[in-house]
N, C-alpha and C positions, 0 to 999 in steps of 0.2 A: 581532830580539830574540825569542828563544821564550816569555819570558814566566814567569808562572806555573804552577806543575804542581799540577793539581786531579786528588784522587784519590778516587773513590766508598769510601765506606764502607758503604754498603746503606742501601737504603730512601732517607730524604731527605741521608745523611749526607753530609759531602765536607769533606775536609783540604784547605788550601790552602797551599802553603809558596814561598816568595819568598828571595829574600836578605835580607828584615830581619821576617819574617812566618813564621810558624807556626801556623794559625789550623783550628779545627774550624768546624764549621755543622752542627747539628742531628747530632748522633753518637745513634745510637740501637742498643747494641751489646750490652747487658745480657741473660743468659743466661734471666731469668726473664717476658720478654716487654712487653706494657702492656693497657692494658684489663684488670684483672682474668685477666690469662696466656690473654688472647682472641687476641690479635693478635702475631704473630712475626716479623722481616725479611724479606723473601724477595727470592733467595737466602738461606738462612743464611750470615753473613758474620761466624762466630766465628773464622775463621781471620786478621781483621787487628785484632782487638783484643789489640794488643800494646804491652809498654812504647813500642815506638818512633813507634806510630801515635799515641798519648796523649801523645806527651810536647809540647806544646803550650803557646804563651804566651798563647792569645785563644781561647773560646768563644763563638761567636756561637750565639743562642736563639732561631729566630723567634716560639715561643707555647706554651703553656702543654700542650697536649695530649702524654702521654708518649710517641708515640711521635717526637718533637720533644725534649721533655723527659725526657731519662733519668737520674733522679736516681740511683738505683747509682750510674752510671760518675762523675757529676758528685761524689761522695762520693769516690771513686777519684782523681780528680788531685790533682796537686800544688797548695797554698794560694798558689802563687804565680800561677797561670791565672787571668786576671780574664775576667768571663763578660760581655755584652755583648747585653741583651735590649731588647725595643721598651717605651716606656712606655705601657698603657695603661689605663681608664679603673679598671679593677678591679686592686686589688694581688695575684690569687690567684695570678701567677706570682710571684711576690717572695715570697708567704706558700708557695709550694711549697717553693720551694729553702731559706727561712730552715726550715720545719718538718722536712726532712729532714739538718738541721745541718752544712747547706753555709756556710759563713764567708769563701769564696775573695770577693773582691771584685765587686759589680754593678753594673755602669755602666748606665744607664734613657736612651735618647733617644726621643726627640721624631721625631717624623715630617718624614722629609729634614733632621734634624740631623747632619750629619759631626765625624762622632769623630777625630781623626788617633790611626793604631795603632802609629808611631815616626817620627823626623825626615826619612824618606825620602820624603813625599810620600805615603803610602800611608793610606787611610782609609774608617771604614765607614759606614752612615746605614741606615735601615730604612725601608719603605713600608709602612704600613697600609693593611687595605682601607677605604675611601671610607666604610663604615655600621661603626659600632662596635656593631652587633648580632654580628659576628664579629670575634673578636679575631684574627686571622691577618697577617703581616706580612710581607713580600719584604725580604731583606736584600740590599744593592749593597755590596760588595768592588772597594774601585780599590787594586789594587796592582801594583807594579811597571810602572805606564803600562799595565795592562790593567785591565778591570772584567768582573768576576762575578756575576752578577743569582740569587740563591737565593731561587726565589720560592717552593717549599714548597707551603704550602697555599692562599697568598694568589689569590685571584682580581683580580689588576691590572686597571686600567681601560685604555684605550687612552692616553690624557692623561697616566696614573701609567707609564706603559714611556715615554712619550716622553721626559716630563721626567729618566727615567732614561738614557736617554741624551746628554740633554743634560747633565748632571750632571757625566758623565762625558766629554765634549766629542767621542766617539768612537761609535761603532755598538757594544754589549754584544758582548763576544767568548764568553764563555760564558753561557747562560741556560738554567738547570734550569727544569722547568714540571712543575706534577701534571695529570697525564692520568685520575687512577683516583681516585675519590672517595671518600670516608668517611661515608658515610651506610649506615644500616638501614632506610631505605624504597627499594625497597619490599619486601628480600630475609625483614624480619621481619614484615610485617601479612598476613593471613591471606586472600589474594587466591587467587584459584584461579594454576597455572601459568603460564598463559598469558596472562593479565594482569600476575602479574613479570615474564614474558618481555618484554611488549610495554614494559614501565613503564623495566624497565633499559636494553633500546637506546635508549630516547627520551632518556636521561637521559646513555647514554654519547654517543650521537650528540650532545646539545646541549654537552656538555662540551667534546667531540674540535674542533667547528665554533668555539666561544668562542677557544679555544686558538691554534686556524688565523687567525683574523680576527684573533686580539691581534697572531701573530709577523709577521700582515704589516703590520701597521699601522709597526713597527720593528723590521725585522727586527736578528737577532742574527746573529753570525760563524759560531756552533754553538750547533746547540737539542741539549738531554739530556732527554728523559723519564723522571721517576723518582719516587720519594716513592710508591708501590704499586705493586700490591695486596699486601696483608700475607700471611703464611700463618696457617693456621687451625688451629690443629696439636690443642688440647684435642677428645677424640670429639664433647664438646656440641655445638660449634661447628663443627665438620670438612667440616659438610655444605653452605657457604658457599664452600669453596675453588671449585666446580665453578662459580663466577662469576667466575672468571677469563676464562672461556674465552669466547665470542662467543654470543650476544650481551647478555655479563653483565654486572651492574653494575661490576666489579671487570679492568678489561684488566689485561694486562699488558704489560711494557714494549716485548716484539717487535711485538704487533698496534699499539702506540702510534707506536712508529718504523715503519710499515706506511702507517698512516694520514700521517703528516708527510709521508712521501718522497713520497707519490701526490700529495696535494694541495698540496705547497711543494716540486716539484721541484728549484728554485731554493736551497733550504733547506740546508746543511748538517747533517744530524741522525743522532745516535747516540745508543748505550746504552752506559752503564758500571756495570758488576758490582763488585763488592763487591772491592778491592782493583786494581780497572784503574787507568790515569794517564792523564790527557790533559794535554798543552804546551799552555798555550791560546796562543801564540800561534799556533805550527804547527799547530795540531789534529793532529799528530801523537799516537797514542793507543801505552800499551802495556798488553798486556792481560795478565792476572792467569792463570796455567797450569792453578790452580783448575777452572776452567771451560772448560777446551778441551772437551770433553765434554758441557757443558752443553748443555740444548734446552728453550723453552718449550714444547713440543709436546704433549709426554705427562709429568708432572711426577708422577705419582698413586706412584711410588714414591720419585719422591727422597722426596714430602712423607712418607710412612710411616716412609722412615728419619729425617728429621728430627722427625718425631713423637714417633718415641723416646727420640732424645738427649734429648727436652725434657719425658719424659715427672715426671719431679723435680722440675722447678721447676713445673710444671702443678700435681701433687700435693702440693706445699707450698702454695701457693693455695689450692687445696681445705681444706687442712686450718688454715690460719689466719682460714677465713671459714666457719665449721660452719654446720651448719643451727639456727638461734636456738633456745632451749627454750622453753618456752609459757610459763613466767615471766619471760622477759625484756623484759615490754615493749613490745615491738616494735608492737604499735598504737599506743598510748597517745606513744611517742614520732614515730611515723608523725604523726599529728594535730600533735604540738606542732610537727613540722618542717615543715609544712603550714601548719600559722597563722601561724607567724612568717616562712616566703614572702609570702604573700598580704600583709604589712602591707607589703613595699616598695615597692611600686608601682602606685599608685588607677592610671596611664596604661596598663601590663599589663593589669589586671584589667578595666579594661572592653574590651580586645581580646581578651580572651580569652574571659569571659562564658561557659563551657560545664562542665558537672560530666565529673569524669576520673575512670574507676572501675579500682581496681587491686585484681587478684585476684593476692594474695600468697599462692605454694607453700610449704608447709611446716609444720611443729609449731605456729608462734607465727603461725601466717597467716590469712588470712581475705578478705572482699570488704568493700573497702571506698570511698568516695565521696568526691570532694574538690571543692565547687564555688567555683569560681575566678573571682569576679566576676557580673556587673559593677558591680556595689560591693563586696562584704562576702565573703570566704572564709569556708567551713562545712565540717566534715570529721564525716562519718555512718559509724560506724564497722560499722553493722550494713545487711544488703542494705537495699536501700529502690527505689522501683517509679522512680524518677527513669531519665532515657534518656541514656547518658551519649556525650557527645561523643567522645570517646576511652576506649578501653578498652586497657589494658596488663598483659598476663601478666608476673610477674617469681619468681622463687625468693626464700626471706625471708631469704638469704645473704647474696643482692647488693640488696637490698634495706638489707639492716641493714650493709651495706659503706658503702653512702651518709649514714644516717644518722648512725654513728659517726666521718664525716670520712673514714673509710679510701679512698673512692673519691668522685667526683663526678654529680653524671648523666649529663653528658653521657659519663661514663667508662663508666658503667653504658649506655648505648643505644649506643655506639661497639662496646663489649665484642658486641652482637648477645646477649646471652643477656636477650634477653625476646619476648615477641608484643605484636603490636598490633593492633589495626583502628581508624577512625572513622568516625563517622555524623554529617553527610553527608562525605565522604571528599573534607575540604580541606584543605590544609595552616595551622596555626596556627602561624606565626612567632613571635608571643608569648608561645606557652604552653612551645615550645622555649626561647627566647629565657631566659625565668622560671628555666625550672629549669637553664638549664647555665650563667649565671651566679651567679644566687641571689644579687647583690649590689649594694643600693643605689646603690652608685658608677657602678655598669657599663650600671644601669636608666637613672640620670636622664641619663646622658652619648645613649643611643637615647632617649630622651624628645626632649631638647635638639635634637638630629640632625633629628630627623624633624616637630618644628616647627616649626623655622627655616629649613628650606627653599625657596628661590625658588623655584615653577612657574613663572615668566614665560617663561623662556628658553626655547623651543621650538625643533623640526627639522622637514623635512618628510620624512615616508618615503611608498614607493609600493610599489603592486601592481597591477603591466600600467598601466594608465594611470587607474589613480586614487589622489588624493596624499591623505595624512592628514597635518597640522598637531597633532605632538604636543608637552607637555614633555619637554625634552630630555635628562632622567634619570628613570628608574624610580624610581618612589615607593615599590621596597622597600629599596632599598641602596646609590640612584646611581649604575649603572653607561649609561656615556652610549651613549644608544639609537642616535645617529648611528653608533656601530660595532656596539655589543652587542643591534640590535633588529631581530628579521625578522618578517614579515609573511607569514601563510596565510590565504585562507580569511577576512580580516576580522578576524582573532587577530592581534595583538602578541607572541609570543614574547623576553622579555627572556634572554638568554644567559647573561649573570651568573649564575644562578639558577634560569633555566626558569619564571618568575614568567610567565601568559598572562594578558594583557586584551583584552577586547573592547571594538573601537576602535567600537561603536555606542554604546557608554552609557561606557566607558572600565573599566569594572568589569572586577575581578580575578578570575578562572572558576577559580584552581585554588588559592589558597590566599588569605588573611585580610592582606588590606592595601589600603592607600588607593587609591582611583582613577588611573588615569593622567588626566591632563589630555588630552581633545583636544576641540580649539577650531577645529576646521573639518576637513570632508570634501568636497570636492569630486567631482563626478560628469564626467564624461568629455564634452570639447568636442565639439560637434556639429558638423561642417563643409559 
């Protein structure tokens, strides 16, 4: 049986079509980009958004982030496509799609709930990660007696792939995985070179390793590297693409398939471009004519001519988010969008506990102060001698793009059009956490989470011959240390995340979260 024919549509996208199925996963194909026209497919893969690639009965959504979520195209199908997204704690993806007056039907599961998608046996279920501080989700596709793991952005546990194959009673024939991350640290905070330099391999490397340890834990039939690096096409931002390239934050999909085949010999692994097909059951591939030509090698001119084609919808952007006028308000509603954060969440705010100063570019702009706990939110509109723990450069565009709803923040720090630094230079989960959901439901659900947690349940890990007795998930997100936890040096490196503790006091050396438990170290047998 060849199975199903999954076909790349760029970036995270991929059409799945069966004999009773017709199904997209995360289409992201729209000509005007995401992020604020920061971020663009790469490849451009405008050549398969065609009536025949869209004409589809099932939309699968893993999360709310646009380039996941592309409301254009979603406005574009037929009212007949019922769209199929995760439920989770916050409704802002349900509030995306009703405010862009999508009306096509939404079906909300549950975690490892199966949906049957027609009478043939064929059906979907979605995988959250493990902390509802990220909303990211893995969707599993079993159709036609195969299964398709589209994990997106989701960082899977090892326990979360198993059961996915057991789910599916077979070993996953096809599993997409993101290799290339979406983060603006450290490419936006104001580090000398060579500190990005050093900060992005640490980061690709712990990523690349997470990935390797997850596909052997269960392994798949064929792994696909996909879902980045974006292209960066607007001039502001342009100067990010050169992180593509090694050893930057941002790989791309040839040094990802580089990395698999070295280290998972064993592994089946490939890349599909923007219109290839693979047979999952033969792994027979055919590949797209588009791209005979193609090279990740040297890309600095395709991206200029894709710069251009794009240069329109860029400049539409521009011109629907002006620079604000000095009576617009724009402090004054800054402060009320800040108060009204600060009342969701008394458990936030005492993690956070630090003043955030934002020096707003522009007409209607200014420096101004927001302290964020640990009881009481205050917003100083005027400098004041206070030291602040983060400091965030933004334009009062993209600034007032948030305010107005038009964008989100985490749209806005995705987007890379701001600076940053902090003092001391820790990472603050909660203070990210606050502003890229901004909503009570989403807060108390990471409240709930991270109270109720058992420590009991411990592992033992070693280095050379001394064992540490730790809890058996990381007290930032639950990813179980038994697979996702290495040891240097006395450091606990959690992979999930890159979260470091030091297994002498258990404490957290690099960013603001609870202790690890460890409840014994042993010292080495004397013989």
């Amino acid at each position: 049986m060849n199975g199903p024919l999954v076909t790349s549509l760029g970036h995270a996208g991929l059409r799945i079509d069966a004999p009773a199925l017709r199904m997209l996963c995360d289409p992201w194909m729209s000509p005007g980009g995401a992020f604020l026209a920061s971020w663009f497919p790469f490849p451009d893969n405008a050549h398969v958004r065609t009536p025949q690639v869209l004409d589809a009965d099932w939309v699968a959504i893993s999360h709310e982030h646009l380039d996941h979520l592309d409301l254009p195209l979603l406005q574009g199908l037929s009212p007949s496509v019922r769209l199929v997204i995760p439920r989770y704690p916050s409704r802002e993806m349900r509030n995306r799609i009703a405010g862009a007056g999508i009306r096509n039907v939404v079906i909300e599961l549950d975690a490892w709930e199966r949906f049957a998608l027609n009478d043939r046996g064929d059906w979907v279920t979605v995988i959250p990660e493990l902390s509802p501080m990220c909303h990211d989700a893995a969707i599993l596709i079993y159709v036609d007696g195969h299964a398709v793991l589209h994990t997106n952005d989701a960082r899977l546990s090892v326990s979360q792939l198993r059961r996915a194959a057991e789910e599916v009673g077979r070993p996953i024939d096809v599993m997409g995985v993101q290799m290339s991350g979406a983060s603006w640290h450290p490419i936006c905070y104001d580090y000398p070179p060579e500190v990005i330099e050093r900060i992005s391999a640490e980061k690709r490397s712990g990523k690349f390793r997470a990935v390797t340890r997850l596909l052997r834990s269960a392994p798949p039939k064929i792994v696909m590297p996909y879902a980045g690096p974006p292209a960066f096409l607007d001039p502001a931002v342009a100067q990010h693409n050169p992180t593509a390239q090694h050893p930057g934050i941002f790989p791309h999909q040839g040094q990802t398939l580089e990395f698999l085949r070295e280290r998972l010999p064993g592994q089946t692994a490939l890349v599909l471009l923007p219109g290839d097909r693979l047979h999952a059951g033969s792994g027979e591939v055919e590949r797209d004519p588009m791209w005979a030509d193609f090279t990740f090698d040297d890309t600095s001119d395709y991206l200029r001519a894709y710069a251009q084609r794009r240069a329109d919808e860029i400049a539409a952007v521009h011109a629907e988010l002006p620079d604000p006028e000095p009576d617009s308000r724009l402090a004054e509603r800054f402060r009320e969008h800040f108060l009204d954060l600060g009342a969701l969440s008394d458990y936030f705010l005492q993690r956070i506990g630090m003043t955030v100063r934002f020096e707003v570019l522009g007409r209607a702009g200014g420096t101004w102060d927001v302290r964020l706990g640990p009881e009481t939110t205050e917003v100083d509109l005027s400098p004041s001698d206070r030291v602040p723990g983060y400091h965030l450069t933004v334009e009062a565009r993209w600034l007032n793009a948030v305010l107005t709803g038009r964008a989100r923040w985490e749209d806005l720090f995705l987007s890379l059009r701001i600076r940053a630094s902090r003092e001391p230079d820790v990472y603050n989960d909660y203070l990210v956490g606050l502003l890229k959901h901004a909503d009570q439901d989403a807060l108390e659900a990471v409240e709930d989470y991270e109270t109720n947690r058992d420590p009991a349940e411990t592992v033992v890990l070693s280095e050379g011959d001394r064992e540490y007795v730790v809890s058996r998930y990381c007290p930032h997100a639950g990813e179980d240390l038994q697979y996702g936890g290495i040891i240097h040096d006395g450091v606990l490196r959690c992979l999930g995340h890159n979260f470091e503790f030091d297994l002498a006091s258990g404490a957290c050396l690099n960013a603001r979260c609870d202790p690890l438990q460890v409840t014994r170290a042993t010292a080495p047998t004397l013989q």
